[in-house]
Structure formats: structure tokens, C-alpha cells
PDB file of N, CA, C, O and CB in Angstrom:
ATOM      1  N   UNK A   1       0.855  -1.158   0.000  1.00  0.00           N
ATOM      2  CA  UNK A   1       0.000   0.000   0.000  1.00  0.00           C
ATOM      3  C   UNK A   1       0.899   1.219   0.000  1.00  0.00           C
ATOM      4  O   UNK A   1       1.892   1.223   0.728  1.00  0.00           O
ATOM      5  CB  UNK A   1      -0.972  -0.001   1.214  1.00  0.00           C
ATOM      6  N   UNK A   2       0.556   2.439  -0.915  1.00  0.00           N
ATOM      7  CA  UNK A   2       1.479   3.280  -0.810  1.00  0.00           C
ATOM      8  C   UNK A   2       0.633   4.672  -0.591  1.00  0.00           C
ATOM      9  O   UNK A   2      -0.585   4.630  -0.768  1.00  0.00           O
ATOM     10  CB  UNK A   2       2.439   3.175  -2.033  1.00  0.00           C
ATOM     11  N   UNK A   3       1.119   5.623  -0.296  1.00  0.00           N
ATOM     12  CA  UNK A   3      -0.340   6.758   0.334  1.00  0.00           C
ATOM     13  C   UNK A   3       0.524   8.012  -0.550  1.00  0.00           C
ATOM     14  O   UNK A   3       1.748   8.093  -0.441  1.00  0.00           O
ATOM     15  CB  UNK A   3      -0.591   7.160   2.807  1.00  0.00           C
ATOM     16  N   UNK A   4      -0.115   8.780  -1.258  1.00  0.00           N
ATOM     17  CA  UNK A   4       0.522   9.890  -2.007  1.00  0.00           C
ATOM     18  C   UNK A   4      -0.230  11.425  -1.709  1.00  0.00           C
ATOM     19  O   UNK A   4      -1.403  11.603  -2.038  1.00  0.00           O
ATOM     20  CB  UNK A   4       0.429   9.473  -3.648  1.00  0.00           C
ATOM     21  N   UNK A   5       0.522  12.419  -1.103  1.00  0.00           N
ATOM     22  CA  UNK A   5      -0.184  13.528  -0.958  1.00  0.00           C
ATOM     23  C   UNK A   5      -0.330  14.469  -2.115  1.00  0.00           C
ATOM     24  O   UNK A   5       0.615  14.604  -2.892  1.00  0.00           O
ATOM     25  CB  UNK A   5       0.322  14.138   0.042  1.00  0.00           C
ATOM     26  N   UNK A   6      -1.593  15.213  -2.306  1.00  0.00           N
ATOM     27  CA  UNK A   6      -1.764  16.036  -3.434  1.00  0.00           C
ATOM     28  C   UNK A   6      -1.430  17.182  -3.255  1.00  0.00           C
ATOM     29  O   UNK A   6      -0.866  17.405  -2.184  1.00  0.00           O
ATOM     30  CB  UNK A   6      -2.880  16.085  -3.898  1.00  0.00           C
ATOM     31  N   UNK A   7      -1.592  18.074  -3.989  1.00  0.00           N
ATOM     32  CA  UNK A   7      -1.680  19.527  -4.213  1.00  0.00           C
ATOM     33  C   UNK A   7      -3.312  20.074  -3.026  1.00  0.00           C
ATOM     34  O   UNK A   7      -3.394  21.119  -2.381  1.00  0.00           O
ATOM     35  CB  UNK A   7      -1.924  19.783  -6.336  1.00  0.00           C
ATOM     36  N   UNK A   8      -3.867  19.483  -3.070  1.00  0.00           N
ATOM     37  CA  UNK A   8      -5.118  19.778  -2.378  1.00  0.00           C
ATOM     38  C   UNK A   8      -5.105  18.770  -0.711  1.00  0.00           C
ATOM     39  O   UNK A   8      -5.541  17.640  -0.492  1.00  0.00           O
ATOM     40  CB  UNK A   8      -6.528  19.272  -3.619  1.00  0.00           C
ATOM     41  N   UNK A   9      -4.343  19.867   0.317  1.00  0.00           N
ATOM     42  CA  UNK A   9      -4.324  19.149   1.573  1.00  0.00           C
ATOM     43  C   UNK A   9      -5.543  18.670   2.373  1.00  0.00           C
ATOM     44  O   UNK A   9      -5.467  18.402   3.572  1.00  0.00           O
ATOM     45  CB  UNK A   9      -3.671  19.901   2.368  1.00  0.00           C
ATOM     46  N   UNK A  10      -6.438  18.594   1.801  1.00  0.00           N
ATOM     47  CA  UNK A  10      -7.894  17.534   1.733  1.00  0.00           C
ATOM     48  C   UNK A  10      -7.914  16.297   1.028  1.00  0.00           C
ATOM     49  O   UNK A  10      -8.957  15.654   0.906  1.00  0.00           O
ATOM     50  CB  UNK A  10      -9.097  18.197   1.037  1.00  0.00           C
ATOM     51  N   UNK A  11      -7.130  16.028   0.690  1.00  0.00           N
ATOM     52  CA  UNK A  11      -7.374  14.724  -0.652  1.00  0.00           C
ATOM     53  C   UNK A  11      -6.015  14.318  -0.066  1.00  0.00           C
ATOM     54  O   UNK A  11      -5.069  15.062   0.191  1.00  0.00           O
ATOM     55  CB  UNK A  11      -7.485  15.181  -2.821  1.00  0.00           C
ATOM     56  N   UNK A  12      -6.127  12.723   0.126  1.00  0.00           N
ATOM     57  CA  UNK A  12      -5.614  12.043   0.104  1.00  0.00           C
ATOM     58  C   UNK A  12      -5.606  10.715  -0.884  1.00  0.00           C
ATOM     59  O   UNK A  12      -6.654  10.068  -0.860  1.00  0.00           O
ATOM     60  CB  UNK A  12      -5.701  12.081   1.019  1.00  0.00           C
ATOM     61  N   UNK A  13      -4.513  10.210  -1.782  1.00  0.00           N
ATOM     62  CA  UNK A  13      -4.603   8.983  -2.663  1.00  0.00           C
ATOM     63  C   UNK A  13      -3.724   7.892  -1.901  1.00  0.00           C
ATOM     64  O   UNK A  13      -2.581   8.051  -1.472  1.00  0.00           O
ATOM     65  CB  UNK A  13      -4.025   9.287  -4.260  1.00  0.00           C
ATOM     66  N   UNK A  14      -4.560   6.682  -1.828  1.00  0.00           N
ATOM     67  CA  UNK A  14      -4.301   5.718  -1.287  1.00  0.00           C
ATOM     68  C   UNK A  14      -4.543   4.440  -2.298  1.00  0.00           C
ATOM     69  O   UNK A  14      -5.675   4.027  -2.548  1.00  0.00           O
ATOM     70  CB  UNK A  14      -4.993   5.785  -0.103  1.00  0.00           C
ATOM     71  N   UNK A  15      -2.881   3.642  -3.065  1.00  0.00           N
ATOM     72  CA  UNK A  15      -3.129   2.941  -4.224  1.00  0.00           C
ATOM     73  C   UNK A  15      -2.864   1.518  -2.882  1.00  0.00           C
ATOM     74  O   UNK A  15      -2.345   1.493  -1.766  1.00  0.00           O
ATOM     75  CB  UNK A  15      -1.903   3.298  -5.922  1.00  0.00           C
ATOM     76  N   UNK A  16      -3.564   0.466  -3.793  1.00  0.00           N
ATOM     77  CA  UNK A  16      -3.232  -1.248  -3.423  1.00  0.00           C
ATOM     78  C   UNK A  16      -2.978  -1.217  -4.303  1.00  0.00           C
ATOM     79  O   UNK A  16      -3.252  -0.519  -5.279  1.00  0.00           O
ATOM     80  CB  UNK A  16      -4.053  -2.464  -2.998  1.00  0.00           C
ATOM     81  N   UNK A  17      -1.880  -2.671  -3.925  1.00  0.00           N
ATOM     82  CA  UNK A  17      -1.454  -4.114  -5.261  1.00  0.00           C
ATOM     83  C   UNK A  17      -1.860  -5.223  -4.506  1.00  0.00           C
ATOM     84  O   UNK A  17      -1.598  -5.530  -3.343  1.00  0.00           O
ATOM     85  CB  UNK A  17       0.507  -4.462  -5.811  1.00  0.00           C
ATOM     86  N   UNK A  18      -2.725  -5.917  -5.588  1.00  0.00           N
ATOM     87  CA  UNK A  18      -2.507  -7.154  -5.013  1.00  0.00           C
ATOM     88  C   UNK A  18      -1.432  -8.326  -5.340  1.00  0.00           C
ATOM     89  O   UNK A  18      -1.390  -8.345  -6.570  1.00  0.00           O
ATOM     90  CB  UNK A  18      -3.594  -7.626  -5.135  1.00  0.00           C
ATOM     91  N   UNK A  19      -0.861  -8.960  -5.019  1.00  0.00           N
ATOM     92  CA  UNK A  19       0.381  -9.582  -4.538  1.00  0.00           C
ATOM     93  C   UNK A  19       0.145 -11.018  -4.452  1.00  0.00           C
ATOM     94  O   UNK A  19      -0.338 -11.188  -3.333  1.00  0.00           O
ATOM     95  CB  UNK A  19       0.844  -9.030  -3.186  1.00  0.00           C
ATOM     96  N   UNK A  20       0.237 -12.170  -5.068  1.00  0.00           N
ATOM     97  CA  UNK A  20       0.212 -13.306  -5.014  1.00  0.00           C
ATOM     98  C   UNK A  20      -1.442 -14.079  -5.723  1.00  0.00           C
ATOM     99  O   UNK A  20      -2.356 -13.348  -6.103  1.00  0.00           O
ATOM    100  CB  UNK A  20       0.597 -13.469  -3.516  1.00  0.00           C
ATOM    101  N   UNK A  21      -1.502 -15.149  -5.761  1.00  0.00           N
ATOM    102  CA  UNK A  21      -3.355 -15.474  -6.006  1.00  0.00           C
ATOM    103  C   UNK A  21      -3.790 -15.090  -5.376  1.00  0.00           C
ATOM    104  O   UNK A  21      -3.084 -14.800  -4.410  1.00  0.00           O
ATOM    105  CB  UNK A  21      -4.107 -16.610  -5.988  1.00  0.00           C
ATOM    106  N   UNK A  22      -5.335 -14.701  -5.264  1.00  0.00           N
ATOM    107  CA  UNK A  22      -6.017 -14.827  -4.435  1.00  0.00           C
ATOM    108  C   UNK A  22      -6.829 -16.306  -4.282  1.00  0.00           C
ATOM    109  O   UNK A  22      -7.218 -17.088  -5.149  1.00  0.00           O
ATOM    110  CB  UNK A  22      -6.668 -13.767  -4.576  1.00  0.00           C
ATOM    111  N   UNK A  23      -6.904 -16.347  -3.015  1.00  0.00           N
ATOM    112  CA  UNK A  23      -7.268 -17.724  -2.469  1.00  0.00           C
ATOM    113  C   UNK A  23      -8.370 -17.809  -1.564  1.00  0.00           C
ATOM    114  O   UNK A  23      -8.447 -16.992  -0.647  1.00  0.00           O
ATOM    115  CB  UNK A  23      -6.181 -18.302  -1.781  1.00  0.00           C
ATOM    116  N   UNK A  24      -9.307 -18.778  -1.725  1.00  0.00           N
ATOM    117  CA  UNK A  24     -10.404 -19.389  -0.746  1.00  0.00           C
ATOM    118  C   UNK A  24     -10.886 -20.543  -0.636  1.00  0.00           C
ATOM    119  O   UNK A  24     -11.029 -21.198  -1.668  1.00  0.00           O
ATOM    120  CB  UNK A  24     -11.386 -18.907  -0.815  1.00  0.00           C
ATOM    121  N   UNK A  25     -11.205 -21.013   0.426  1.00  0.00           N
ATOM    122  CA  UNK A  25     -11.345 -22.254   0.685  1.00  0.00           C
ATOM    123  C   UNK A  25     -12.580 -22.718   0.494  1.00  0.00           C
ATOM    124  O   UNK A  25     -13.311 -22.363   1.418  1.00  0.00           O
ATOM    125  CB  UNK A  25     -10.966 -22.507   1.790  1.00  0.00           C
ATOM    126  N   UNK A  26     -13.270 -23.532  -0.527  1.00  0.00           N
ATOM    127  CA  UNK A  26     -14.301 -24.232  -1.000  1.00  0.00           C
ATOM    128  C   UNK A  26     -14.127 -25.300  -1.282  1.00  0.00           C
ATOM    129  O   UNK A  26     -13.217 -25.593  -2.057  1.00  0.00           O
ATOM    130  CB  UNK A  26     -14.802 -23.834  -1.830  1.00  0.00           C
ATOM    131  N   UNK A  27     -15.107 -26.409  -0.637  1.00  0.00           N
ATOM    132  CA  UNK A  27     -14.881 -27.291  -1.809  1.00  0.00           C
ATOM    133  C   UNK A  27     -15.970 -27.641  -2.699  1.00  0.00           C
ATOM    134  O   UNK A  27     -17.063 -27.133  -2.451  1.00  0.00           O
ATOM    135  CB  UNK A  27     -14.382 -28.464  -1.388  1.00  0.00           C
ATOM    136  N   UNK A  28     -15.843 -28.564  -3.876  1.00  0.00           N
ATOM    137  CA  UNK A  28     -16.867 -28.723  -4.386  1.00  0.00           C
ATOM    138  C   UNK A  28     -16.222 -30.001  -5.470  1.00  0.00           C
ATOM    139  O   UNK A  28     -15.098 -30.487  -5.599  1.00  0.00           O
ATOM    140  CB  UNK A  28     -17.517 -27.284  -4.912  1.00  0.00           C
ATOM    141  N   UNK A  29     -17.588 -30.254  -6.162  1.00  0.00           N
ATOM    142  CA  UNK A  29     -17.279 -31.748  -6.638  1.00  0.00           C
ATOM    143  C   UNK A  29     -15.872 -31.815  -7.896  1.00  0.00           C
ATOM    144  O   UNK A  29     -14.846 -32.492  -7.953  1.00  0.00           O
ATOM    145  CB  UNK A  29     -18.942 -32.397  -7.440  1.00  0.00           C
ATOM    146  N   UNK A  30     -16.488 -30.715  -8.811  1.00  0.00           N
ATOM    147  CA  UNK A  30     -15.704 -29.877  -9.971  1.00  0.00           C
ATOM    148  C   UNK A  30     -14.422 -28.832  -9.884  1.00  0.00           C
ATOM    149  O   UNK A  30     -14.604 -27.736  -9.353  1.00  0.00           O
ATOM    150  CB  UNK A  30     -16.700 -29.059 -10.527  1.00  0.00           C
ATOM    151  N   UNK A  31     -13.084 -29.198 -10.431  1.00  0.00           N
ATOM    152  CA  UNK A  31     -12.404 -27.378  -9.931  1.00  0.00           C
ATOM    153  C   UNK A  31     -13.061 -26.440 -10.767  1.00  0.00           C
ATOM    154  O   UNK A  31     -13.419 -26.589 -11.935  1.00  0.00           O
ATOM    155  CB  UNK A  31     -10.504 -26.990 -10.262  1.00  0.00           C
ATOM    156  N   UNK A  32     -13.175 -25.458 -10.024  1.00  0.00           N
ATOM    157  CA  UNK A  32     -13.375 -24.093 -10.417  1.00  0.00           C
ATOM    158  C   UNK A  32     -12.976 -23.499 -11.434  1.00  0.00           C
ATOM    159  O   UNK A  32     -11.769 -23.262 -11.425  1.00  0.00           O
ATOM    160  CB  UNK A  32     -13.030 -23.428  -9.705  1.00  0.00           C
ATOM    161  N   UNK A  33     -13.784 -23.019 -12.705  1.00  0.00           N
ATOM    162  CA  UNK A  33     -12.740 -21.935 -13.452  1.00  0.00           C
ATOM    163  C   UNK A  33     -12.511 -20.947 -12.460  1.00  0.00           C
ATOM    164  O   UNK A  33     -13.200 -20.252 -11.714  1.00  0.00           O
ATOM    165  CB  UNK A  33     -13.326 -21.150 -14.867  1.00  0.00           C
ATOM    166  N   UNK A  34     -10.386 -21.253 -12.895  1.00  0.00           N
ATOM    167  CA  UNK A  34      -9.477 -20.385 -12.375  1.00  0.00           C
ATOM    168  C   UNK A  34      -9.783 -18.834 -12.564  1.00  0.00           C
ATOM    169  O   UNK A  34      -9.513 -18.139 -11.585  1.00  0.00           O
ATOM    170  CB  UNK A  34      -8.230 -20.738 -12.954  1.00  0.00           C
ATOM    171  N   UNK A  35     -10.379 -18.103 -13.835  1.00  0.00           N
ATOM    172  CA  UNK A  35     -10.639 -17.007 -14.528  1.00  0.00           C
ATOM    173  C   UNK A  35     -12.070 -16.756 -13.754  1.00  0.00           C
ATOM    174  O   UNK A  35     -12.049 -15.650 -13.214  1.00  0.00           O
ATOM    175  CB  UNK A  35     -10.608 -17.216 -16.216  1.00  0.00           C
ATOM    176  N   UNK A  36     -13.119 -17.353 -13.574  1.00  0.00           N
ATOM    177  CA  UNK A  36     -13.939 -17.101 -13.129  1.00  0.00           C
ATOM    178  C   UNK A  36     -13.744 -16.853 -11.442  1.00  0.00           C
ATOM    179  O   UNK A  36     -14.287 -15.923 -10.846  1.00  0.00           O
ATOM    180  CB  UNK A  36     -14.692 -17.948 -13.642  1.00  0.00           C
ATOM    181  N   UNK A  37     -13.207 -17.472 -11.051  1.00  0.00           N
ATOM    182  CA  UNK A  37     -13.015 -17.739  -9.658  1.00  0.00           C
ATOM    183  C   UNK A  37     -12.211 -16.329  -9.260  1.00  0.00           C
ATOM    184  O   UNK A  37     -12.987 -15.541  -8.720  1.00  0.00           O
ATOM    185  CB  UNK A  37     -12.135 -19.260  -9.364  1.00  0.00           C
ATOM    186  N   UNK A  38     -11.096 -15.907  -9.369  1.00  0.00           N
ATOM    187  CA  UNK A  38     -10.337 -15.269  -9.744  1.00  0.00           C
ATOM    188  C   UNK A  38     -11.415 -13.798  -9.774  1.00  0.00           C
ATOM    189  O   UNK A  38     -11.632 -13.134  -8.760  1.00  0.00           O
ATOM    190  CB  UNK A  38      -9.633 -15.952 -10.991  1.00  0.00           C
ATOM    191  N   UNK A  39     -11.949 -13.507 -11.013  1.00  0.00           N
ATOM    192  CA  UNK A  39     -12.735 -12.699 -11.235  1.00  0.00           C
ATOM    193  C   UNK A  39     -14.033 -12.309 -10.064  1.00  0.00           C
ATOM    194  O   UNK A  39     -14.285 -11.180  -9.643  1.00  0.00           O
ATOM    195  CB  UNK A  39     -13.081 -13.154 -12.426  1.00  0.00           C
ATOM    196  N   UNK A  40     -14.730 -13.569  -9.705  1.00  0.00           N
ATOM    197  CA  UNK A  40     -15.416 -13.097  -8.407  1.00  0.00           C
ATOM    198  C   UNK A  40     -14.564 -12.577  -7.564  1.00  0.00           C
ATOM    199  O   UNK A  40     -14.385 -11.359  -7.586  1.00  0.00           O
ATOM    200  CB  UNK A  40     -16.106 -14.090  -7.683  1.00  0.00           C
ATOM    201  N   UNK A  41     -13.939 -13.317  -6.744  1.00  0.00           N
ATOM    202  CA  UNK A  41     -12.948 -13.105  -5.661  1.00  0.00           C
ATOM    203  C   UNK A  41     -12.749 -11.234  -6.000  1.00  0.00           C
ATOM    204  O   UNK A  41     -13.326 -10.424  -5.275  1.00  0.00           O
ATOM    205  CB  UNK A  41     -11.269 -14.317  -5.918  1.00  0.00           C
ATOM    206  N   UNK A  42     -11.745 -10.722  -7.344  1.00  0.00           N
ATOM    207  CA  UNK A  42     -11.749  -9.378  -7.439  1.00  0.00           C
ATOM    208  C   UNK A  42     -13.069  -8.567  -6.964  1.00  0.00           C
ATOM    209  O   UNK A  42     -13.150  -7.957  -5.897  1.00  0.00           O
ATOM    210  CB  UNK A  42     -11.455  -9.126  -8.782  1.00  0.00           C
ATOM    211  N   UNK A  43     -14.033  -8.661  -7.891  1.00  0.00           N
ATOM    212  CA  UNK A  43     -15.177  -8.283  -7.678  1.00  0.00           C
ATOM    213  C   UNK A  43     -15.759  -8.518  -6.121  1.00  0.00           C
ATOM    214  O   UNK A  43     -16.566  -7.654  -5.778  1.00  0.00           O
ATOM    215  CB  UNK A  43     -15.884  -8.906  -8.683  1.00  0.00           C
ATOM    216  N   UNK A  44     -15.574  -9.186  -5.484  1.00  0.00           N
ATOM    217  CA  UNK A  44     -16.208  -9.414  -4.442  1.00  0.00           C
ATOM    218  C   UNK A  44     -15.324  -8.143  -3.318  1.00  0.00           C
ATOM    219  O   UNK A  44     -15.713  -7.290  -2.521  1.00  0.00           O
ATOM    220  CB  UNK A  44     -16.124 -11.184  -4.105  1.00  0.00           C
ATOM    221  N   UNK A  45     -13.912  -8.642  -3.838  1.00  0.00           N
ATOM    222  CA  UNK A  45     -12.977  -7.863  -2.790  1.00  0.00           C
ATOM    223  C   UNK A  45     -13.283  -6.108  -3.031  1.00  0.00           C
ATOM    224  O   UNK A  45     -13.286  -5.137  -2.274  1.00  0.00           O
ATOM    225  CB  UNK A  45     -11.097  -8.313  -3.160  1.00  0.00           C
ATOM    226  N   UNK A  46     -13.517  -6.303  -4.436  1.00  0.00           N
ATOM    227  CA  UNK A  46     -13.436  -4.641  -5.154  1.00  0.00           C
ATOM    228  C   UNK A  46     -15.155  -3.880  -3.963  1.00  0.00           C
ATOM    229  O   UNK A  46     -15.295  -2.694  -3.666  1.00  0.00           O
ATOM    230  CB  UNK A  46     -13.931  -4.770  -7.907  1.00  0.00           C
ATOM    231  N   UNK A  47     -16.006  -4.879  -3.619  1.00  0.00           N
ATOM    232  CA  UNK A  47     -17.066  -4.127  -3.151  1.00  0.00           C
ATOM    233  C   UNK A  47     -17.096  -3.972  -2.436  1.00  0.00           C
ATOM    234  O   UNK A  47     -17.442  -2.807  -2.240  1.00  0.00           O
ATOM    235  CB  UNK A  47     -17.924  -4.218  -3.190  1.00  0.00           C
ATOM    236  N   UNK A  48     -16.901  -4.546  -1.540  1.00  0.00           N
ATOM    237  CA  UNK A  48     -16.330  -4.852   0.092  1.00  0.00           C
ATOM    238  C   UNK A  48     -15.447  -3.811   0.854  1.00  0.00           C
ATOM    239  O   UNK A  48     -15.567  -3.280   1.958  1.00  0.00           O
ATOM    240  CB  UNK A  48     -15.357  -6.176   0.103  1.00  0.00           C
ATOM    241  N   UNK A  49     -14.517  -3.715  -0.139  1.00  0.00           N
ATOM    242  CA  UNK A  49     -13.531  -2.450  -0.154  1.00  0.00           C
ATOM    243  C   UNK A  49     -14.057  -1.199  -0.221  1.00  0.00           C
ATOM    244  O   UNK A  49     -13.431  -0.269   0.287  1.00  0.00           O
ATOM    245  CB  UNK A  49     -12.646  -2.451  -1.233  1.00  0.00           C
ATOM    246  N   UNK A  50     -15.170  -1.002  -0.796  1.00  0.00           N
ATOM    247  CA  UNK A  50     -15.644   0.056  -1.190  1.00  0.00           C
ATOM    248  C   UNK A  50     -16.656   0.503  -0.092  1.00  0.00           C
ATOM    249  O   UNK A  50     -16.755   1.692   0.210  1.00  0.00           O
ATOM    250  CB  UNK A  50     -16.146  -0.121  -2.508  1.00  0.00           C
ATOM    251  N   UNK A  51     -17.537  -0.637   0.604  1.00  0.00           N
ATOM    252  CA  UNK A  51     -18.159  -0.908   1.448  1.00  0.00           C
ATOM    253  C   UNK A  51     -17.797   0.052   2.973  1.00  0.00           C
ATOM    254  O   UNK A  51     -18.411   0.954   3.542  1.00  0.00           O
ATOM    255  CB  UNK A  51     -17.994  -2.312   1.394  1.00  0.00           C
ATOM    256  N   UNK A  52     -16.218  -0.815   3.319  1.00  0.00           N
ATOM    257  CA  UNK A  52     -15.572  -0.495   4.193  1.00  0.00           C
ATOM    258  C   UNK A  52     -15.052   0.673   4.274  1.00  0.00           C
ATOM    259  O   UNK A  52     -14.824   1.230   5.348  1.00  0.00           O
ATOM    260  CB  UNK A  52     -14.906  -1.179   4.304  1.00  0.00           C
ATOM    261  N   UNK A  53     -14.749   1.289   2.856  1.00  0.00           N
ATOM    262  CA  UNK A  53     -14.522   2.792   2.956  1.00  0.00           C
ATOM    263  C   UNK A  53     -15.474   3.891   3.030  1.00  0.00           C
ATOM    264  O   UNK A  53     -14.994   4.947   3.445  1.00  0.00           O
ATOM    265  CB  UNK A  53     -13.880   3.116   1.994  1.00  0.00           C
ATOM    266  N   UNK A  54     -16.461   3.892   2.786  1.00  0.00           N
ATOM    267  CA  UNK A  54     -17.980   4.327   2.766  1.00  0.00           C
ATOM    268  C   UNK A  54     -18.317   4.125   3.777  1.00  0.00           C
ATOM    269  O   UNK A  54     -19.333   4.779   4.013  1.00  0.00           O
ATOM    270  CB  UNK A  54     -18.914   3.784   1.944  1.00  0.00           C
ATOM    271  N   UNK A  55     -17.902   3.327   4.862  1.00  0.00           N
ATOM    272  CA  UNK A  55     -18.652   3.278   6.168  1.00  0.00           C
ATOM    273  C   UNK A  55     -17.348   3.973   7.170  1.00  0.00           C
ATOM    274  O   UNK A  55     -17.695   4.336   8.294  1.00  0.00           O
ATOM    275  CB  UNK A  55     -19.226   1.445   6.635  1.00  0.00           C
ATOM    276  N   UNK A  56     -15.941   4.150   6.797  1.00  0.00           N
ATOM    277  CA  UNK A  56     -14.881   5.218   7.604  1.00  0.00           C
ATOM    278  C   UNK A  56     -15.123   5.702   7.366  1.00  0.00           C
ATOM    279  O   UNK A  56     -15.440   6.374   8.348  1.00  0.00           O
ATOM    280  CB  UNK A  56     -13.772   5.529   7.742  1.00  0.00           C
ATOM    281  N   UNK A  57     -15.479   6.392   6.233  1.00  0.00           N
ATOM    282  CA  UNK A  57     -15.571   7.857   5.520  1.00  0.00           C
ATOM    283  C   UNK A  57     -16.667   8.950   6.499  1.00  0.00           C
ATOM    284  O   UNK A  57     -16.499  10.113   6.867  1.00  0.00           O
ATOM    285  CB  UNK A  57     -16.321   7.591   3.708  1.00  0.00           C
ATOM    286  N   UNK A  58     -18.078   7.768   6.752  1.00  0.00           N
ATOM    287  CA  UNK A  58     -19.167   8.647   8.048  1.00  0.00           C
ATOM    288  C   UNK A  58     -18.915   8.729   9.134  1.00  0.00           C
ATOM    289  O   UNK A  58     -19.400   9.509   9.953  1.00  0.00           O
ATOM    290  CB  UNK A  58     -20.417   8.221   8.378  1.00  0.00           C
ATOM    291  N   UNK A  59     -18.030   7.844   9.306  1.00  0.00           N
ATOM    292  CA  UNK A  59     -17.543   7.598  11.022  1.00  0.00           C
ATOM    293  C   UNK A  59     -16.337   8.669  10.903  1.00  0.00           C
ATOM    294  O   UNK A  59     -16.622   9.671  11.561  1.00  0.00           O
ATOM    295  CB  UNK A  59     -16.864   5.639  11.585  1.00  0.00           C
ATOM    296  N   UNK A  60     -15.558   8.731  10.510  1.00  0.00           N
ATOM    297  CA  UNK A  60     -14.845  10.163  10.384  1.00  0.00           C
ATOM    298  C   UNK A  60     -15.587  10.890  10.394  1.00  0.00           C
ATOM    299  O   UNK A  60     -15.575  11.441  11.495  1.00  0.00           O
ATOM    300  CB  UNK A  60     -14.101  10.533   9.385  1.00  0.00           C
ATOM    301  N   UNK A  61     -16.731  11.500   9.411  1.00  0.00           N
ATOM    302  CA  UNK A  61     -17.393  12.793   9.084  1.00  0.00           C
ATOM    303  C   UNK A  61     -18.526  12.963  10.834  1.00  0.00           C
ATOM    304  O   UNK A  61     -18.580  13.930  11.594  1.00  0.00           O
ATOM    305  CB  UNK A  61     -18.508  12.545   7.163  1.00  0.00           C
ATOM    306  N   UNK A  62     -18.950  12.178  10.892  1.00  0.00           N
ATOM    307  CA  UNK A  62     -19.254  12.143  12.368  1.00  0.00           C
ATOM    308  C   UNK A  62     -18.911  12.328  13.737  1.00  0.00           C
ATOM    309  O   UNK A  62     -19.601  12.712  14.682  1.00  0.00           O
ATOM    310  CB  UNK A  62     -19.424  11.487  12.493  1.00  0.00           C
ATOM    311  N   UNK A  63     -17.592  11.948  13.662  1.00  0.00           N
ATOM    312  CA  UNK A  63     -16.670  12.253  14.689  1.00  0.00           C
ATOM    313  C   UNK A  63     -16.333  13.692  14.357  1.00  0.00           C
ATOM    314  O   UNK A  63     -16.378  14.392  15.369  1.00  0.00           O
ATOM    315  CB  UNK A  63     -15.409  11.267  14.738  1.00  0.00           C
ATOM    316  N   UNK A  64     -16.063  14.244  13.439  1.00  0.00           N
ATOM    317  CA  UNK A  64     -15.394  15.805  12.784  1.00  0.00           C
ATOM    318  C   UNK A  64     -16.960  16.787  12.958  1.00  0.00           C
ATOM    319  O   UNK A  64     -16.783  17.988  13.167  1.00  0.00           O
ATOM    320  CB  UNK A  64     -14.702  15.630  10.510  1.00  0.00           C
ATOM    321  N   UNK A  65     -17.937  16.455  12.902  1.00  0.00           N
ATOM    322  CA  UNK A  65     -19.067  17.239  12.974  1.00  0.00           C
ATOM    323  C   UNK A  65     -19.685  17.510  14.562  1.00  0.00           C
ATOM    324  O   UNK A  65     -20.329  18.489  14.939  1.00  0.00           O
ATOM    325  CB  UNK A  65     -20.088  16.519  12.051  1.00  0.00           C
ATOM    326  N   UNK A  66     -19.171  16.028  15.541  1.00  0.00           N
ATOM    327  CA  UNK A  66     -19.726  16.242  16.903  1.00  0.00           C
ATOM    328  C   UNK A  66     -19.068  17.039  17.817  1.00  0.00           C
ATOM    329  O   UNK A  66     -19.540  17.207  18.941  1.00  0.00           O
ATOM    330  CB  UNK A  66     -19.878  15.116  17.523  1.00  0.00           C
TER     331      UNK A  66
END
């Protein structure tokens, strides 16, 4: 994770990499398409992420307003 300050000391950019497979533990009768599997997992992580930042983002703005 690397954190980069802007020109605008309100804005902060905060990049990820992801780094190795991603991995989860299922089983099932069939393997998984790798591409599909792979692709949820992103997608799943990509919302979640988004989730979790959307819910600091009020809890900051809440704490800064009380």
C-alpha cells in the first residue's frame, strides 16, 4: 500500500497491489474456473472495499461534525 499527498491538503490517494493469487477455501465436486473464480474473488474484494470505505468515511465525518 502506498499513500501519495496532493496539491489539495484535503485529498488524500491511497493505491493497493494485489500480490500473489487470491485464495479461498471451497470445496466442491468440480475445480473451479481459475478465470472465473479469480474474477469473483476481485469483484467481491473490489465491493467490500468500497463498502468499508464508505462506512470510515461517516464515522470520520461524524466524529469531525460532533
Amino acid at each position: 500500500m502506498s499513500t501519495v499527498a496532493s496539491a489539495d491538503p484535503q485529498l488524500l490517494q491511497v493505491t493497493f497491489r494485489l500480490v500473489g493469487p487470491l485464495k479461498r477455501s471451497t470445496f466442491q465436486r468440480e475445480a473451479p474456473d481459475p478465470v472465473e473464480e479469480a474474477l469473483n474473488d476481485v469483484l467481491h474484494w473490489s465491493w467490500s472495499t468500497r463498502l468499508q470505505i464508505s462506512r470510515l468515511r461517516l464515522d470520520v465525518a461524524a466524529e469531525l461534525t460532533a
